[in-house]
LOTIKE-55600 format. One record per residue: x negated, y negated, z of N, C-alpha, C in turn; residue in three letters. Coordinates in pm, whole numbers, plus 32768, in hexadecimal, padded with zeros to 4 digits. Example, Ala and Ser with C-alpha at 12.3 -4.5 7.8 and 13.67 -1.06 7.14 Angstrom:
BEGIN
7AD98239830C7B3281C2830C7AD8814A830CALA
7AFB80E182C47AA9806A82CA7AF67FFD8313SER
***
This chain:
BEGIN
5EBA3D1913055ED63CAE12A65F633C7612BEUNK
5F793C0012C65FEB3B9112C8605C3BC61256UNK
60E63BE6126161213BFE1215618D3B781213UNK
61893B3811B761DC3ADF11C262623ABA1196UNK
62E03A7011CD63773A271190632439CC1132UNK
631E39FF10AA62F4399C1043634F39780FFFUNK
63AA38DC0FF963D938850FDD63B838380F5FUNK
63B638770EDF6390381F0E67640537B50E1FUNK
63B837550E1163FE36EE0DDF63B036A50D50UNK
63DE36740CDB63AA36830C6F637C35D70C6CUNK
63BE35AC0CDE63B834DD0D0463CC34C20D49UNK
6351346E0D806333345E0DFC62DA33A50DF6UNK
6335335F0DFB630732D00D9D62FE32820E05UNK
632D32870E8D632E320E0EE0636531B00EB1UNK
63D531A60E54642F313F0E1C64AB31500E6BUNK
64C730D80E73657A30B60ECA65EE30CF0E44UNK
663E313A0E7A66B8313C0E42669931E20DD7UNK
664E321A0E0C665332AC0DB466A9332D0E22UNK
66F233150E2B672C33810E81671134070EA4UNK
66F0343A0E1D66B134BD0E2B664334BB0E61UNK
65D734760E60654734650EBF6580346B0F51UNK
65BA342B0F5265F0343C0FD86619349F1041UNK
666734C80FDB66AC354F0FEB662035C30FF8UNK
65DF35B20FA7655B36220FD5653B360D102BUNK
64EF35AD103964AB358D10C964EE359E1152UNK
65613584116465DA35A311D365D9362011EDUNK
66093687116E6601373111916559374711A6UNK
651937161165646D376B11B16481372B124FUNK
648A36AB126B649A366A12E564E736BB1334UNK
65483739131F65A1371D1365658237C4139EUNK
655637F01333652338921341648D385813ADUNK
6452380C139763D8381213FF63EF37F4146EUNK
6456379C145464D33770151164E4381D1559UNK
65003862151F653D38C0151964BD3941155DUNK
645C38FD153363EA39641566639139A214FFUNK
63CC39971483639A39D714046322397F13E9UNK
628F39F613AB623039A3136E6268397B12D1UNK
62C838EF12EB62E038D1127A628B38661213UNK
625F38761199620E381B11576224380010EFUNK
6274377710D662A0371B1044622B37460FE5UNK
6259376C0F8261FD37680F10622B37220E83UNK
61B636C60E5E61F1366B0DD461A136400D7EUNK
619B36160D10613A36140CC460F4356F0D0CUNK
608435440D1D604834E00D4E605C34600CFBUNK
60B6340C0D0060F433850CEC60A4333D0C91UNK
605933340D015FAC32E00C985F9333530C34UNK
5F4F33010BB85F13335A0B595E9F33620B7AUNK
5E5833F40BB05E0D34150BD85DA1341B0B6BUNK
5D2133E40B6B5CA533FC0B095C7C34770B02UNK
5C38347A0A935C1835250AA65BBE35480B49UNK
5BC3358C0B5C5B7735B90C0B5B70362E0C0FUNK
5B12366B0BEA5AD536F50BF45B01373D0C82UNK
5AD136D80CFB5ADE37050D595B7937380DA0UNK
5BC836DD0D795C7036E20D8E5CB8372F0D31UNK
5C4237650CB85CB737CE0C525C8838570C9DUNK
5C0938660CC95BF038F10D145C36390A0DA5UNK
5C5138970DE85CB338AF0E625D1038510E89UNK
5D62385F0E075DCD38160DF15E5838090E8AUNK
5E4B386D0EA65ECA38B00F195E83384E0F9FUNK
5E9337DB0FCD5E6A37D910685EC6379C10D2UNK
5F3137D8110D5FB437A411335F58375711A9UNK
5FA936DD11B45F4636AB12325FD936201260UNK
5FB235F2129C6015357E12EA60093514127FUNK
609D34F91271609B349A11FB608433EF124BUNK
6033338E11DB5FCD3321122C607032BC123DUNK
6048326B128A608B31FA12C960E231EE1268UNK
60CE31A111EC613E317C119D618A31A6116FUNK
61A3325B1162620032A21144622132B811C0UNK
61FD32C41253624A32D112B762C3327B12E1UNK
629631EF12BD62E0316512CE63503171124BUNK
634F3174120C63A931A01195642432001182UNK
63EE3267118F644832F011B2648F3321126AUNK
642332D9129A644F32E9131C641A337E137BUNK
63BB338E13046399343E1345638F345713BDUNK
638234C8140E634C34D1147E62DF350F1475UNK
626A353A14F661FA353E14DD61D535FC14C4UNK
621C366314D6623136CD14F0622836D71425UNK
6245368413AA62723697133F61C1369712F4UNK
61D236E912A4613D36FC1268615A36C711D8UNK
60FE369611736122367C10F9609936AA1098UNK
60CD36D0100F604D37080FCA606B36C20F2FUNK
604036330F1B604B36400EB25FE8363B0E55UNK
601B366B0E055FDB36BE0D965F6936500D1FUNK
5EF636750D135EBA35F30CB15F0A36280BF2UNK
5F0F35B30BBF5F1D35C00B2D5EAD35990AF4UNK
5E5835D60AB75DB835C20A635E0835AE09EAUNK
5D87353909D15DC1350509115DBB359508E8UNK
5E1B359808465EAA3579085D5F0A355A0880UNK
5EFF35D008C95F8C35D6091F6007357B0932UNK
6082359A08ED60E434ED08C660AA348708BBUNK
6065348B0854602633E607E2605833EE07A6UNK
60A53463078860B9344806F3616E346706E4UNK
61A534160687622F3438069E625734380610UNK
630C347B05F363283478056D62CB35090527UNK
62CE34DA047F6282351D0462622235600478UNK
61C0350D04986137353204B86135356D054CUNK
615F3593057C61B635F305EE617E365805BDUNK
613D36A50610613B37550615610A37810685UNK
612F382D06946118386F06B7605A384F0755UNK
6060382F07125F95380F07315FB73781078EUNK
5FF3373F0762600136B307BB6098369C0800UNK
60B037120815612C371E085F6125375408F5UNK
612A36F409996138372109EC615C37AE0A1AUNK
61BB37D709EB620D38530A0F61A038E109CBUNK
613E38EB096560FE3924092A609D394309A6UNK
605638CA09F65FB838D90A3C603339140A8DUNK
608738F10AE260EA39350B4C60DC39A70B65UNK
610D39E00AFF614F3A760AD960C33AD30AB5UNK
60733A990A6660143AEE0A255F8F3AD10A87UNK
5F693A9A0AD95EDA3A7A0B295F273A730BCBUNK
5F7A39F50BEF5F5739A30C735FCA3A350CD1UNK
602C3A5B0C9C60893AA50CD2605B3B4F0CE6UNK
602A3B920C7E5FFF3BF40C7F5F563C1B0CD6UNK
5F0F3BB10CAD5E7E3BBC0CFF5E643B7E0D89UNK
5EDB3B1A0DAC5ECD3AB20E3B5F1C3AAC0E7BUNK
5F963ACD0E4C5FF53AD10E93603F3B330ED1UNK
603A3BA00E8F60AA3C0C0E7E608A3C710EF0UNK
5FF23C540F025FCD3CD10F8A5FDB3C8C100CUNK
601F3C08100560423BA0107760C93B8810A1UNK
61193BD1103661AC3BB9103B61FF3C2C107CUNK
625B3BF110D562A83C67110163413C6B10C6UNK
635D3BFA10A163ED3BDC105D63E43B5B1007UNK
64113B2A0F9164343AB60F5D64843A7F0F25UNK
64A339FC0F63654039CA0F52651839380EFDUNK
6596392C0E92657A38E60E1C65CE38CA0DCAUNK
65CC383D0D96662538220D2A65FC38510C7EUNK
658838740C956532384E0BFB655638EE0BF7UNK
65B539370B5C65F139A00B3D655D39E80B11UNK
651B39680AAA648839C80A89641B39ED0B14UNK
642C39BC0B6E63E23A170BDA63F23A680BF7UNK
64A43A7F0C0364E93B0D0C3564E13B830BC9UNK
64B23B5F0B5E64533BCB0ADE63FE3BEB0B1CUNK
63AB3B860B3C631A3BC10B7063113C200BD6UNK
63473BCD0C34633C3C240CCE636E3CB10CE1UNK
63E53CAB0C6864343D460C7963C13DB30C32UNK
638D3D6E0BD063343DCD0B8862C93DFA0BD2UNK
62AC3DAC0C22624A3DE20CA462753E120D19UNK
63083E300D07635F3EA10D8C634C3E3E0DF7UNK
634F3DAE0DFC63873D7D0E7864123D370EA3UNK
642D3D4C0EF264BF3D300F0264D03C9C0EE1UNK
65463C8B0ED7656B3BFF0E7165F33BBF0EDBUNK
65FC3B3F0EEA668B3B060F0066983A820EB9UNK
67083A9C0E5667043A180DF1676739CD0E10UNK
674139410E1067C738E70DF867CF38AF0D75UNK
685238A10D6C68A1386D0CE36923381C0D15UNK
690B37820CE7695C372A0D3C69BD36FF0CC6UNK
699F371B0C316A0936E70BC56A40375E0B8AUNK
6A9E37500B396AE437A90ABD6A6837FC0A89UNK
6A5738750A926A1238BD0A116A3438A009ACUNK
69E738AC094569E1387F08BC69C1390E084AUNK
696439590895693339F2084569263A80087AUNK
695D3AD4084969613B58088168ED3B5F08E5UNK
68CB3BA4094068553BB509CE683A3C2B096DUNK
67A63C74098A676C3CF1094B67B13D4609ADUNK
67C03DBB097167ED3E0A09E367933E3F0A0CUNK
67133E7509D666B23EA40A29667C3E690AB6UNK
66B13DBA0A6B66763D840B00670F3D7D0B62UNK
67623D6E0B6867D33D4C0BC467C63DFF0BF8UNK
67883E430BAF67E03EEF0BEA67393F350C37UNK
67013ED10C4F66883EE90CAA668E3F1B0D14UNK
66833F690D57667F3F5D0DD666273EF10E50UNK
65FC3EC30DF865823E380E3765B83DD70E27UNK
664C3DD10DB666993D5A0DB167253D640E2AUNK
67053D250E6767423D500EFC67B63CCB0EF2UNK
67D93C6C0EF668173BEA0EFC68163B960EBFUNK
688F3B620E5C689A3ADC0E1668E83A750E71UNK
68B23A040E7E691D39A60ED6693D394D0EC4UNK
69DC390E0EA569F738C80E716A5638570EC4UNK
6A9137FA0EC26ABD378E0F116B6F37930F0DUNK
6B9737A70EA46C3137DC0E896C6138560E49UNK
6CAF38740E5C6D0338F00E2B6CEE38E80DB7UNK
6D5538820D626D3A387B0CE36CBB38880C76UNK
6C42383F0CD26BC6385D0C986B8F39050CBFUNK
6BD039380D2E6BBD39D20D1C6BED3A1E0CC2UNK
6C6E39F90CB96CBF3A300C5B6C7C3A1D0BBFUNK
6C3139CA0BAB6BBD39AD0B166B6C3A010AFEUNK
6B113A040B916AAD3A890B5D6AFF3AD60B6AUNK
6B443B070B9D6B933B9C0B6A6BAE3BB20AEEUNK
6BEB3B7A0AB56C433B580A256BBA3B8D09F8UNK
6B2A3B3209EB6AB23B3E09966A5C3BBB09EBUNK
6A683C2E0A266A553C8A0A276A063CA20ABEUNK
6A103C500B0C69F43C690BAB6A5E3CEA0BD2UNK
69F63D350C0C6A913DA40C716AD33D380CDCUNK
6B683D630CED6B853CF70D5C6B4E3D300DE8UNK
6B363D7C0DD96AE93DBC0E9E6A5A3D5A0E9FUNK
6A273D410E59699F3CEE0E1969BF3C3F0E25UNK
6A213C320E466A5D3BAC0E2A6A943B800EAFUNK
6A7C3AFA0EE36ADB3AB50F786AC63A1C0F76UNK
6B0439EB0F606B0139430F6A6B26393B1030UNK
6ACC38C110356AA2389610AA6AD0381810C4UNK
6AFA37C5114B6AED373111386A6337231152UNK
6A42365D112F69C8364F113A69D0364011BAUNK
697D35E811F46982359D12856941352C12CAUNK
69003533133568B834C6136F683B34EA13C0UNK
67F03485139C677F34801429676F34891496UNK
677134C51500678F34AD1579675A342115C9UNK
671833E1157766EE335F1577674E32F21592UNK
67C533311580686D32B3153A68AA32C215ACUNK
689A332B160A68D1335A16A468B332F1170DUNK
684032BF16F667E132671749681D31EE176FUNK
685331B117E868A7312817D8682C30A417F9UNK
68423038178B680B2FB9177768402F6917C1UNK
68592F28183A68C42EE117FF68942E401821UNK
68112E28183E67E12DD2182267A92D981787UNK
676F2E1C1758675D2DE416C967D62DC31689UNK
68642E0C16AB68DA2DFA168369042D931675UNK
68F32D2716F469282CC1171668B42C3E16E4UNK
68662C7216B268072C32164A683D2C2F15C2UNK
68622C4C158E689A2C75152468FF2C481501UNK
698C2C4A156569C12BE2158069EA2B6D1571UNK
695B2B4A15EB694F2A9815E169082A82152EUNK
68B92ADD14F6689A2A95145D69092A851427UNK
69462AEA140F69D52B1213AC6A152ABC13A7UNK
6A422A79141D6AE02A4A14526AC429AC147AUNK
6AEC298E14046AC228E113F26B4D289D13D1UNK
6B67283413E66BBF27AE14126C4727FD1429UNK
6C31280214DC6CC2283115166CDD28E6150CUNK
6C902900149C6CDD29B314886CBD29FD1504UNK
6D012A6815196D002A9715966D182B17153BUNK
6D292B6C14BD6D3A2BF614DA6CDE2C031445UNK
6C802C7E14516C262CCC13DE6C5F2D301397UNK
6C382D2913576C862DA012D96BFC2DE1126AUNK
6BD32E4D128F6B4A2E8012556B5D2F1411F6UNK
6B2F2EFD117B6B0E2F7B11136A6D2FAA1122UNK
6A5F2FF4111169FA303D11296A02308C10AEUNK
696430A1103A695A30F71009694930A90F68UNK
697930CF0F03693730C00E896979307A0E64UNK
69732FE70DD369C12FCC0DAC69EB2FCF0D29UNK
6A2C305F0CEE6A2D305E0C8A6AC630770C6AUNK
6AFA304A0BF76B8B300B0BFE6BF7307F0C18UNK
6BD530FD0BDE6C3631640C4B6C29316D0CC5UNK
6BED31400D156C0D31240DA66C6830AD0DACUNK
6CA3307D0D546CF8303B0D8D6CD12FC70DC0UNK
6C702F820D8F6C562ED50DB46C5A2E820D9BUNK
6CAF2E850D0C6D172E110CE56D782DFC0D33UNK
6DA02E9A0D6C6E5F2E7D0DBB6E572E450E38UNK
6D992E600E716D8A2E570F0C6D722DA10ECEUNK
6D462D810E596D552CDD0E816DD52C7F0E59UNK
6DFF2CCA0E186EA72C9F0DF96EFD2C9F0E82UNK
6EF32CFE0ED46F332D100F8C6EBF2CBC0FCAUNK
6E632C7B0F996DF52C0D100E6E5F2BB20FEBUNK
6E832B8A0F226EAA2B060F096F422B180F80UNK
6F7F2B620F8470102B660FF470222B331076UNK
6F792B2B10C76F8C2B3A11506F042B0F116DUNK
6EED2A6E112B6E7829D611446E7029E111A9UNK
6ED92A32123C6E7329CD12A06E3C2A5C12F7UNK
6E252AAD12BF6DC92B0312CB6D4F2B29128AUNK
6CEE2B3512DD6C5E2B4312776C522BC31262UNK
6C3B2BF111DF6BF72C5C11CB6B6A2C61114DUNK
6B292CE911B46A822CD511796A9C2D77113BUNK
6A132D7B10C06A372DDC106C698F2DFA1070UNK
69632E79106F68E32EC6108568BE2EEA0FF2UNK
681A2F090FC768262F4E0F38680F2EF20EC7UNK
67E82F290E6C68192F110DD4677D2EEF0DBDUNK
67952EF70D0A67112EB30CD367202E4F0CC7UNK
66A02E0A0C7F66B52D7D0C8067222D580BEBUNK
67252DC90B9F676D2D830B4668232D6A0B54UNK
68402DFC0BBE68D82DD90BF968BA2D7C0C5DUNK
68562D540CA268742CD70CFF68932C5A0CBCUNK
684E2C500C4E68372BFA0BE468E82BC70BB3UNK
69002C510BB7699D2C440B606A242C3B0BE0UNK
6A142C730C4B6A4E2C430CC16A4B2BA00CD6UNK
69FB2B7C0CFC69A32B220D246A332AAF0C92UNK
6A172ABD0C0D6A592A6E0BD96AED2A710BD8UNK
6B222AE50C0B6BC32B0F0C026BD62AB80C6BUNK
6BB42AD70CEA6BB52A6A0D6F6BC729CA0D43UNK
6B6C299C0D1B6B5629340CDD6BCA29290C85UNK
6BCC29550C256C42292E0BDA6CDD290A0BE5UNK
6CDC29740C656D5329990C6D6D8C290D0D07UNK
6D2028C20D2F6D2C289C0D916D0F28C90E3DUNK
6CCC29350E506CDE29950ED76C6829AC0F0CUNK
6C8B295D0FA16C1D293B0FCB6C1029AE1073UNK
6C622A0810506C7A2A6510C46C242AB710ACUNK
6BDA2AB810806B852B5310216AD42B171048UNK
6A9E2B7A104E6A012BAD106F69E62C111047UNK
69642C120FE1690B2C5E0FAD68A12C6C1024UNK
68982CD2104B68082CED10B767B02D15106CUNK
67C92D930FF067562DBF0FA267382E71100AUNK
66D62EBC100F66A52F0B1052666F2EF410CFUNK
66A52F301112667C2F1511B765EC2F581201UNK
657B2F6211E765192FB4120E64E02F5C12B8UNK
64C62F8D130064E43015132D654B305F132CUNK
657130C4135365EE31051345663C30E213C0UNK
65E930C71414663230A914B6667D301914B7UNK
66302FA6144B66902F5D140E67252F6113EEUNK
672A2FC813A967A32FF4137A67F1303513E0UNK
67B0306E142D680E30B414B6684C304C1515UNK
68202FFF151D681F2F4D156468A02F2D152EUNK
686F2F20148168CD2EDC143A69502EFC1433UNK
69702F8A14436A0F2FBC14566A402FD014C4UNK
69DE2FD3154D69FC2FCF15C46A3B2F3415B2UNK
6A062EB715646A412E6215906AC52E43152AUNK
6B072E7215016B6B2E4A14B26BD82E561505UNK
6C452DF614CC6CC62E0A14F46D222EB714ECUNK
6D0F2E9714236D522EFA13C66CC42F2E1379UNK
6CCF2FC513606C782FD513086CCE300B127EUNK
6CE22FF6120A6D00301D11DD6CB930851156UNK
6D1A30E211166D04310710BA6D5731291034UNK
6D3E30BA0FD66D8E30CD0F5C6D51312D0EE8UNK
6DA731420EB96D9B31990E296DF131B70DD2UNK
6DC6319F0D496E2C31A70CDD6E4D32300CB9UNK
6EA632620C846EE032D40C366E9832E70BD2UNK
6EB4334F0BB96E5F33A30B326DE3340C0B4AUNK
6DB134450AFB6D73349D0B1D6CF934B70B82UNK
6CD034470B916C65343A0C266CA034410CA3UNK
6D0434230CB96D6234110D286DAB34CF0D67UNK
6D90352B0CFD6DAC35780CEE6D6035F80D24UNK
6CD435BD0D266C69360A0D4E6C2635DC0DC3UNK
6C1F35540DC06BB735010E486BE635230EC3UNK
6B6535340F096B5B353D0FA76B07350E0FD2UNK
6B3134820FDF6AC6341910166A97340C109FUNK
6A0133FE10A369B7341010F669ED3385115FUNK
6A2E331F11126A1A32AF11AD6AC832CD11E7UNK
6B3A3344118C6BA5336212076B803375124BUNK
6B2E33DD12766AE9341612EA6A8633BD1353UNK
6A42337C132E6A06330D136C6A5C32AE137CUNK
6AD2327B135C6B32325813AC6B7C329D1412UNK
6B7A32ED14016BB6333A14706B6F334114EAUNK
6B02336614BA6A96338A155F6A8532F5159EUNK
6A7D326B152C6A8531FF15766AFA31C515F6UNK
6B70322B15E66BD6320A16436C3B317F160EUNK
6BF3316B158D6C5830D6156C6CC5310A155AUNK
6D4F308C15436DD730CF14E36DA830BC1440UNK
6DCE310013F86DA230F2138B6E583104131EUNK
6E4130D012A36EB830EA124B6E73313E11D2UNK
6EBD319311AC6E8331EF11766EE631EF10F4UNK
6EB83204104A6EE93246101A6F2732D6100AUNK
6FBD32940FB66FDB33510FAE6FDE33B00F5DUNK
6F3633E40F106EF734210EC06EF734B00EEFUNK
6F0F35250EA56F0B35830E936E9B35DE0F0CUNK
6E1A35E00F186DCE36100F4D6DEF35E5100BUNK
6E1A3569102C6E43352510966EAB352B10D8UNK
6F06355610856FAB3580109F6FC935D61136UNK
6F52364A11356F8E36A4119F6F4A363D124AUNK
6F01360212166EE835B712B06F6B353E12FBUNK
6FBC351B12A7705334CB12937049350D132EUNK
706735B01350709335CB13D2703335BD1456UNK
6FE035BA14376F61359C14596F69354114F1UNK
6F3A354815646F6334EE15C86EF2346315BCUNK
6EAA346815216E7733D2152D6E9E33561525UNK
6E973307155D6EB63268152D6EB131FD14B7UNK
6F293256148E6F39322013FA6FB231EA13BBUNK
6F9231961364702331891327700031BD1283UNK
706331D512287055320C119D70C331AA114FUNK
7062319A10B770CC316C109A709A319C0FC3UNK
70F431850F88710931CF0EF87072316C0E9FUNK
702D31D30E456FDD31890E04700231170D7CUNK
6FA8309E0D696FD830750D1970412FE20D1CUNK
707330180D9E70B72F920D8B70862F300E58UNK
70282E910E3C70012E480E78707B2E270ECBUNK
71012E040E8F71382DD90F2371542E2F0F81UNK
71482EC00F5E71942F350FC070FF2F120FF1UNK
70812F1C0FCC70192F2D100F70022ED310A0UNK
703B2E55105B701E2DBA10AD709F2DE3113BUNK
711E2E0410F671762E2A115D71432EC311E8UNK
70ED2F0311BA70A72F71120870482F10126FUNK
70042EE212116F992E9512476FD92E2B12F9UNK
70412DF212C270532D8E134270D52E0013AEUNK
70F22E68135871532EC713E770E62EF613FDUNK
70662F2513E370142F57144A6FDB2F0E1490UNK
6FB62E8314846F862E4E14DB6FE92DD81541UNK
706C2DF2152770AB2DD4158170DE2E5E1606UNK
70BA2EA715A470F42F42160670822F7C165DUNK
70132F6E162A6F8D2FAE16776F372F371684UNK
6F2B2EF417016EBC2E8F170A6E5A2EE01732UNK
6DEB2E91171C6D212ED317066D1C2EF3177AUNK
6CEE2F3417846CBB2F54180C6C242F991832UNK
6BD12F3F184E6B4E2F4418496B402FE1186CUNK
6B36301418A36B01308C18B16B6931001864UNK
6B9F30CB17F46BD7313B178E6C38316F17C7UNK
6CAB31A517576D0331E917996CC9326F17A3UNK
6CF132C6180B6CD4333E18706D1A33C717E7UNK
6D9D337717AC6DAF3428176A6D7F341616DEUNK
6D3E33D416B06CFB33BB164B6C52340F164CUNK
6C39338E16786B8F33EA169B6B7A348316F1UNK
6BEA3491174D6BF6355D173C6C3B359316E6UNK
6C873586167E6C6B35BA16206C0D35B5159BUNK
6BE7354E15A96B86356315496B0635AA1553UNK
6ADA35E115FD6A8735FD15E86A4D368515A9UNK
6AB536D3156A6AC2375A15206A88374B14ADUNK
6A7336BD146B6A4C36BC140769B8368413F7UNK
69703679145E68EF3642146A68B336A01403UNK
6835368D139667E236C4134C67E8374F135EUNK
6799374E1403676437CC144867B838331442UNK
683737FB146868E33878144768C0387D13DAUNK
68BB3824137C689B386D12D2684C38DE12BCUNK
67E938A412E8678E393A12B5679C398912F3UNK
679F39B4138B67BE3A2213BD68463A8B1394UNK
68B43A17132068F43A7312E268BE3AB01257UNK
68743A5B123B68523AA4119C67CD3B0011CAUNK
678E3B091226677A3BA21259679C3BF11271UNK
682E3BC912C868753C3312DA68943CAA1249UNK
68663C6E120F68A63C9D114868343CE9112AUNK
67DA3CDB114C67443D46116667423DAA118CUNK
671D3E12113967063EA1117A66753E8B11E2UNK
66A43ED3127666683EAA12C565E43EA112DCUNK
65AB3EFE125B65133F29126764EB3EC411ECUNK
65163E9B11C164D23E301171650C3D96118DUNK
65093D7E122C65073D05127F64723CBC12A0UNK
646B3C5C12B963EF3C3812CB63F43C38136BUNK
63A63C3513C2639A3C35144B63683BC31489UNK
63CB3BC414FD63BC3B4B1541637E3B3D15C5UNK
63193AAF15BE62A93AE21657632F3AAB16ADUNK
632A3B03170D63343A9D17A963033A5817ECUNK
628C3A1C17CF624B39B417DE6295391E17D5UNK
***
């Protein structure tokens, strides 16, 4: 029997701009890169009708179809099992909420214990109520926890021996579960990383990209990558566009209701240097898209997000080989020595940003095939280095095994 890297994730929406979906799909992706029979598991998106046939063999990891491949970017080695929800199952919200029509109930009490559990060799997960379940059935556990704890951890479950690894993204957020009752030997914040997908040089689609961008006379790009929500800092990144008109810069992301509200600040304010792209699907799009920039930058405001984040597109800047300007936030600080191609500059305030912005691109011109000490170092941080360290955190007999195939 198949023992499997089971990867649970509690959302799994095929919507642009959920990070954490992402983030699952990448670590199952990255463990099956890796050799592991790894298989996403999630509750099934669509509300599934009742189906007799799919509640008796609910478990069938199989190759996820075209449109989640095109989306996520999977590779074909990645198995996915998601899970049907039979009426009930989340109809009902608020009050009329219980026990009986609560996902996590069929989970724990039917789909995990009868379909899953004699299939599993390890499971890695954000959802805390799985890591109840699974421990109670003596299988080894590796949890991530990417914010502040909020409530004491049980100790029965953190002092498991099946609870093998919590993993977290900063110190400080380690330092949380500790405080709320993680052992610290139980505890290691990780950076995130990249696809090995971002390694790949475009530089025709690059120079596509380019010629759209770079309209009447402009000659240099300036590209954000990633979400747009106002602690990232995308008021200050368009306050440093309003500084420096005769450069274009394009901005990735957002919903429609911050495009909505971008979209009128621009407008208002007069500034016509600025581009909304929206979400870039395919993903190789997006690899194109920062291969072709001048500057890539990354802003961010102060305060308590800034404190914890370890954003997934530093790193995908990096492996792209661009120069990039980087805020100088807490979690980011120790790369300052770092031999990448960067400039830094203080959060919060647009002209230091705008002033970073044109010494890097007077100091490092583009250079189509990336700079050389950039993309080798980044490549330590590809996914695959990820997980092969948060195994390393595994007692060795409760590893999952990898074909050589």
């Amino acid at each position: 029997m198949d023992k499997h890297y089971i990867l649970f994730s509690r959302n799994i929406s095929l919507k642009p701009g959920n990070a954490h979906e992402i983030h699952d799909v990448i670590c199952a992706n990255a463990a099956a890169n890796l050799g592991y029979s790894s298989v996403l598991v999630y509750p099934d998106p669509d509300n599934t009708a009742w189906n007799p046939v799919k509640l008796l063999s609910p478990f069938t990891p199989r190759q996820p179809d075209s449109k989640f491949q095109k989306f996520y970017n999977s590779q074909e080695k990645l198995k996915v099992a998601p899970l049907p929800k039979p009426w009930p199952i989340d109809r009902f919200k608020g009050k009329i909420s219980g026990k009986l029509s609560n996902f996590n109930t069929i989970l724990s009490k039917y789909y995990f214990p009868f379909h899953i559990l004699h299939h599993t060799k390890i499971v890695h997960t954000r959802d805390w109520n799985f890591v109840k379940t699974v421990i109670k059935h003596k299988v080894p556990v590796i949890y991530e926890r990417h914010y502040y704890q909020e409530k004491p951890f049980e100790p029965e479950i953190v002092s498991s021996p099946f609870f093998q690894i919590a993993v977290t993204q900063s110190e400080i957020i380690r330092q949380s579960l500790i405080q709320y009752g993680m052992p610290p030997e139980k505890v290691v914040w990780l950076d995130n990383g990249f696809e090995q997908l971002f390694l790949m040089r475009q530089p025709q689609e690059a120079e596509a990209w380019r010629k759209e961008l770079l309209t009447d006379g402009q000659k240099q790009l300036v590209i954000y990558s990633g979400s747009l929500h106002g602690f990232k800092g995308i008021h200050i990144l368009i306050d440093a566009a309003k500084e420096l008109p005769e450069i274009q810069f394009a901005l990735t992301g957002g919903t429609e209701s911050q495009l909505q509200e971008y979209q009128e600040i621009i407008r208002t304010n007069n500034i016509h240097n600025v581009t909304f792209l929206g979400w870039i699907l395919p993903k190789d799009r997006l690899i194109s898209l920062l291969q072709a920039a001048d500057v890539l930058v990354h802003p961010h405001c102060s305060g308590n997000a800034a404190d914890f984040t370890n954003p997934v597109k530093f790193f995908q800047y990096m492996a792209s080989g661009t120069p990039m300007v980087a805020t100088e936030i807490g979690p980011l600080m120790r790369f300052k020595s770092s031999p990448i191609v960067a400039a830094w500059c203080p959060p919060d305030n647009p002209t230091e940003l705008a002033q970073s912005i044109e010494y890097t691109l007077n100091t490092y011109p583009r250079k189509i095939e990336g700079y050389g000490e950039s993309i080798k170092f980044a490549r330590q941080f590809s996914w695959e280095n990820r997980t092969e360290k948060i195994l390393s955190y595994v007692q060795e007999s409760m590893r999952p095994k990898q074909s050589t195939n």
